[in-house]
VOFI-987102 format. One record per atom (N, C-alpha, C): residue in three letters; z, y, x. Coordinates in pm, 1 decimal. Layout:
<atoms>
['Ala',[Z,Y,X]],
...
</atoms>
This chain:
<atoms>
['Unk',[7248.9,462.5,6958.8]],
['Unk',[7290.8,497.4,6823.7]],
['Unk',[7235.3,635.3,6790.4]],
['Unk',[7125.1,638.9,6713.9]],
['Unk',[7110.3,751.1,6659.1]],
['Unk',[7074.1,817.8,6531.2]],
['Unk',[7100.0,912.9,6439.0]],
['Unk',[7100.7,892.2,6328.2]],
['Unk',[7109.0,1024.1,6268.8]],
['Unk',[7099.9,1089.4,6138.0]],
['Unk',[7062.5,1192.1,6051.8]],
['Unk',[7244.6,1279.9,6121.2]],
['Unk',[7322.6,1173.7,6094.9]],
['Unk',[7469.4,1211.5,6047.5]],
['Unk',[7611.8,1274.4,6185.2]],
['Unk',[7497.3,1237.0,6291.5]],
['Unk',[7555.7,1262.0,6391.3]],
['Unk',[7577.3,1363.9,6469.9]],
['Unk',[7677.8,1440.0,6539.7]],
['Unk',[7697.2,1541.7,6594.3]],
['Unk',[7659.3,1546.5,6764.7]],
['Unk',[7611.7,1705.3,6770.5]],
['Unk',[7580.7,1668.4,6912.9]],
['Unk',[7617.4,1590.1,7037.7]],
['Unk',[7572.5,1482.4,7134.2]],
['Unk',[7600.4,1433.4,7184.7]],
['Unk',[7726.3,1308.1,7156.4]],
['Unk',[7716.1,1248.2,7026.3]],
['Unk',[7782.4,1168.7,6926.9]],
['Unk',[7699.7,1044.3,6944.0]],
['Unk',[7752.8,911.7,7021.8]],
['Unk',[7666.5,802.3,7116.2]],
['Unk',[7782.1,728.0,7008.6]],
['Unk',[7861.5,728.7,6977.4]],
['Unk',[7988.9,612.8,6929.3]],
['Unk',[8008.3,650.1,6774.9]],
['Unk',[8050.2,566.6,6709.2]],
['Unk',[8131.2,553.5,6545.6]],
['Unk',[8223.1,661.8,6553.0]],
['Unk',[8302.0,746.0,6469.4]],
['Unk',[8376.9,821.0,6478.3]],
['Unk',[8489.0,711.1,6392.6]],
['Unk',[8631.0,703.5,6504.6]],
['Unk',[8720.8,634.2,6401.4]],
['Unk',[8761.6,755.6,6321.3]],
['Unk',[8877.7,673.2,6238.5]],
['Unk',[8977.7,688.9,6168.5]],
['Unk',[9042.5,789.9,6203.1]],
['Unk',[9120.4,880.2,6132.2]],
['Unk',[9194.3,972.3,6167.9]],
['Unk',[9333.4,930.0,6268.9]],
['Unk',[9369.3,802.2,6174.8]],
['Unk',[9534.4,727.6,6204.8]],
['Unk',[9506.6,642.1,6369.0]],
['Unk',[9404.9,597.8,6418.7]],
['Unk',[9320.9,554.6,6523.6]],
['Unk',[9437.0,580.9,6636.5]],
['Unk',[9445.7,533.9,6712.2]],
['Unk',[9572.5,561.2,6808.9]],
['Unk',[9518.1,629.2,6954.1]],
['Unk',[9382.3,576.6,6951.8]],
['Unk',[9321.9,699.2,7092.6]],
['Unk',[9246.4,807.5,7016.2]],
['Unk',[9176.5,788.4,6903.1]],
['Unk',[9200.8,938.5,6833.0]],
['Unk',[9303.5,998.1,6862.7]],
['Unk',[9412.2,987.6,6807.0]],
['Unk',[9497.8,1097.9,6814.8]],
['Unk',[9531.8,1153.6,6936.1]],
['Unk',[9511.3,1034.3,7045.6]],
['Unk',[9580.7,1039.9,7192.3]],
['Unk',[9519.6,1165.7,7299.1]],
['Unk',[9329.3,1122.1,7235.1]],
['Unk',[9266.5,1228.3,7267.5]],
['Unk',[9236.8,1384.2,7205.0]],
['Unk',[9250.9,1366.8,7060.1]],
['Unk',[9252.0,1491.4,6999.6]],
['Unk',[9382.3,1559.0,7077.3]],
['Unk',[9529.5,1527.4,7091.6]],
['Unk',[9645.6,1535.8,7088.5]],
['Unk',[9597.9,1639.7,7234.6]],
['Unk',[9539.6,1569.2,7364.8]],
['Unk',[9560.2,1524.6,7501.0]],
['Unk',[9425.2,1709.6,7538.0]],
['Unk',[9289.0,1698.4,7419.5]],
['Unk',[9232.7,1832.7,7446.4]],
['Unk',[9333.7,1932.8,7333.2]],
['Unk',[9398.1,1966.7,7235.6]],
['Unk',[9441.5,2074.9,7189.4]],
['Unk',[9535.8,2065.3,7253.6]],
['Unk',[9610.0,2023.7,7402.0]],
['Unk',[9755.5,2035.2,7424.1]],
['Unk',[9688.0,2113.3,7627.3]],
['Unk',[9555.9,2057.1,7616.7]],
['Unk',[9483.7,2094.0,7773.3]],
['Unk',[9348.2,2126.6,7768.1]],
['Unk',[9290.7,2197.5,7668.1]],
['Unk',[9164.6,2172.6,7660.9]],
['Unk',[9065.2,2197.0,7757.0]],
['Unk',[9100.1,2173.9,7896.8]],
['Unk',[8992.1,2173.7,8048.1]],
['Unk',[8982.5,2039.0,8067.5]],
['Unk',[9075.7,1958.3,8008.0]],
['Unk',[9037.8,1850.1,8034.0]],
['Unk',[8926.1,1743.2,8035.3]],
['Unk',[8813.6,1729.2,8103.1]],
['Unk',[8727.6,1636.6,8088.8]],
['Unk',[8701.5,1511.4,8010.1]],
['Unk',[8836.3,1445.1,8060.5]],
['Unk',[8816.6,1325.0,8004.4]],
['Unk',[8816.1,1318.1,7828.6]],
['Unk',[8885.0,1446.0,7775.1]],
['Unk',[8910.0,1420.3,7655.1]],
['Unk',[8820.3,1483.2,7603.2]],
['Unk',[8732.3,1532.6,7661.5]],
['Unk',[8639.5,1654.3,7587.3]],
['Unk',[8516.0,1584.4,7589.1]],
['Unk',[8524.5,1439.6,7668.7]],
['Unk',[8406.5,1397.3,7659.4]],
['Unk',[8428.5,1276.8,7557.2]],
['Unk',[8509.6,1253.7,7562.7]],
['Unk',[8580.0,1113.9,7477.0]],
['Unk',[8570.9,1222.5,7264.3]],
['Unk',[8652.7,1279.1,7296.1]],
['Unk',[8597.8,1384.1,7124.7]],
['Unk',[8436.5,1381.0,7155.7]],
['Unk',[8351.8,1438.2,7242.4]],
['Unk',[8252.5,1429.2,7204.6]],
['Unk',[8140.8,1332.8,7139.3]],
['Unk',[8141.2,1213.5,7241.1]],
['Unk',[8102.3,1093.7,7215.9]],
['Unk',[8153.6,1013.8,7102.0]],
['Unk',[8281.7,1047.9,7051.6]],
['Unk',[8283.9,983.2,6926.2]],
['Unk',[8295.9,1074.1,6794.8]],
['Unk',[8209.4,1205.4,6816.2]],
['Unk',[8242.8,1316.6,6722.6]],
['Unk',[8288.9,1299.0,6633.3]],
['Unk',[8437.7,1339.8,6673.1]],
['Unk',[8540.3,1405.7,6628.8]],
['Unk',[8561.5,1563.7,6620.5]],
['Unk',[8480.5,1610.2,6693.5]],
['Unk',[8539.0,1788.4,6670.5]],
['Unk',[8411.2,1827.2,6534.5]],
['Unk',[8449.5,1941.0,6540.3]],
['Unk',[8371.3,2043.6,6467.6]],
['Unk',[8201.4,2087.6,6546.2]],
['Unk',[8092.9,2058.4,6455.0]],
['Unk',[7958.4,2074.8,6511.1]],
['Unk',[7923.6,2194.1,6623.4]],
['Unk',[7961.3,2306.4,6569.9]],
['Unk',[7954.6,2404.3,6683.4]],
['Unk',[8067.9,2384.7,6870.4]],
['Unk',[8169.4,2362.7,6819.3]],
['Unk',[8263.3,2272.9,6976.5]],
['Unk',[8212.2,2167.2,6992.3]],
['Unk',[8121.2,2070.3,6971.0]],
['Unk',[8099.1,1937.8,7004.2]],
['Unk',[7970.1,2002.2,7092.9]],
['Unk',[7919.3,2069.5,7016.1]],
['Unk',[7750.3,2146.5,7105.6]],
['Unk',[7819.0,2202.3,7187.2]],
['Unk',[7900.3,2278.5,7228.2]],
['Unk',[7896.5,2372.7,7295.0]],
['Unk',[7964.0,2320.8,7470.1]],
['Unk',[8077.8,2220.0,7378.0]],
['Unk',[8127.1,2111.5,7505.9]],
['Unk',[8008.9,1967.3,7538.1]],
['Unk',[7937.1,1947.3,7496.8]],
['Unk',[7774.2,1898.6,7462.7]],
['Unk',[7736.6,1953.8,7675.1]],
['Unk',[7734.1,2076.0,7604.6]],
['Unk',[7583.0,2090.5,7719.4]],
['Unk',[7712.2,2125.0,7859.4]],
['Unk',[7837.6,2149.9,7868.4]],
['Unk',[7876.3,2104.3,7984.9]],
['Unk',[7928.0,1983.9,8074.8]],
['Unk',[7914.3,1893.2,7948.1]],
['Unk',[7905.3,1750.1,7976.0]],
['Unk',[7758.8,1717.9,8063.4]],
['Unk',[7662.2,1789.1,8024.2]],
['Unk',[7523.6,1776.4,8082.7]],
['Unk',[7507.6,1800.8,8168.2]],
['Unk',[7568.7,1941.0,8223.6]],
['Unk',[7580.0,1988.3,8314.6]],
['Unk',[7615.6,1961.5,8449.3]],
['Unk',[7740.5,1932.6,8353.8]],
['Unk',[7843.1,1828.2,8487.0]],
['Unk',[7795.9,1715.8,8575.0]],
['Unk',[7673.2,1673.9,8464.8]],
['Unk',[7648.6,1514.1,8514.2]],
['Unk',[7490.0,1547.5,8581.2]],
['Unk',[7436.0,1696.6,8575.3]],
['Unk',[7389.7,1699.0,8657.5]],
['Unk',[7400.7,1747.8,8764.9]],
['Unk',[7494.3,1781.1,8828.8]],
['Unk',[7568.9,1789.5,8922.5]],
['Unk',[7614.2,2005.3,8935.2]],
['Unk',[7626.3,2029.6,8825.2]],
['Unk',[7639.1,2202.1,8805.8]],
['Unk',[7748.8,2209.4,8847.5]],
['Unk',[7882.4,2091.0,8867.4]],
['Unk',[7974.2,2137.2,8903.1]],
['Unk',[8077.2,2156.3,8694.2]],
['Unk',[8225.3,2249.2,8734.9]],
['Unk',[8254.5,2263.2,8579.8]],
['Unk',[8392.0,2181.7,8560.2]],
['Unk',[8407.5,2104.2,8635.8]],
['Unk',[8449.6,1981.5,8600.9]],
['Unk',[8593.4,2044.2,8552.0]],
['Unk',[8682.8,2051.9,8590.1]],
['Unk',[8874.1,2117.6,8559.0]],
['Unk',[8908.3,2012.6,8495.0]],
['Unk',[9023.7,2006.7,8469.6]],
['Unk',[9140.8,1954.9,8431.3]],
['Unk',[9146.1,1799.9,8534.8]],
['Unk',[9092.2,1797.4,8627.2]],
['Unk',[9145.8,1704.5,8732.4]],
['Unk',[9213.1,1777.6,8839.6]],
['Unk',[9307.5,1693.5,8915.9]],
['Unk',[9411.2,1676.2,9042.3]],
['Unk',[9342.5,1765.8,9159.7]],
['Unk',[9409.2,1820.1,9238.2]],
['Unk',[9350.9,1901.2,9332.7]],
['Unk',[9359.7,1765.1,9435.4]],
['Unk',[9250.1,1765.7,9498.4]],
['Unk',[9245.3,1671.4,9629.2]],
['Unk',[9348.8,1668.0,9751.0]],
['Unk',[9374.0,1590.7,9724.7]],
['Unk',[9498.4,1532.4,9832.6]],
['Unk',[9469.3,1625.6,10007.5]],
['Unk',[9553.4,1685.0,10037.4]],
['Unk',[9516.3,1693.1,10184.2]],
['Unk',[9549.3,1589.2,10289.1]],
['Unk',[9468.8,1653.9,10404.8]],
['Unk',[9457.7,1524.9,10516.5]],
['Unk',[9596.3,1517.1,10550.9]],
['Unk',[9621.5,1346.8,10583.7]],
['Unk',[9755.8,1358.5,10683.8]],
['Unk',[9729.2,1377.2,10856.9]],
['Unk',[9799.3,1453.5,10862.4]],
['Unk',[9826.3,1427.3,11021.8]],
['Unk',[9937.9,1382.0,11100.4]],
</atoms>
């Protein structure tokens, strides 16, 4: 999908405002905004504002090339003994 109208790193339709994982994810980064999952989920269906969509853009890139970045996940379980 690519096109005149789209915001950086914007691969998906942008729903509806009323959208129920819209909100879940807008809701889920202004309440945690380290969170990954939601920062990539606003991105891909740009929803944020052009300058935050770029800017969370290139650490999505980052991430996936292995720079590391990642936060708002679980600290790894330690070993049992």
């Amino acid at each position: 999908m690519a096109g005149p109208d789209l915001k950086p790193g914007q691969t998906r339709p942008t729903p509806t405002p009323g959208m129920g994982d819209r909100v879940f994810y807008e809701t889920l980064l202004r309440e945690r905004p380290s969170s990954v999952m939601a920062q990539e989920w606003c991105v891909l269906h740009g929803v944020l504002p052009v300058e935050e969509a770029a800017r969370l853009h290139k650490g999505m890139v980052r991430r996936r090339k292995g720079g590391g970045g990642g936060g708002g996940g679980a600290a790894p379980a330690s070993p049992k003994r």
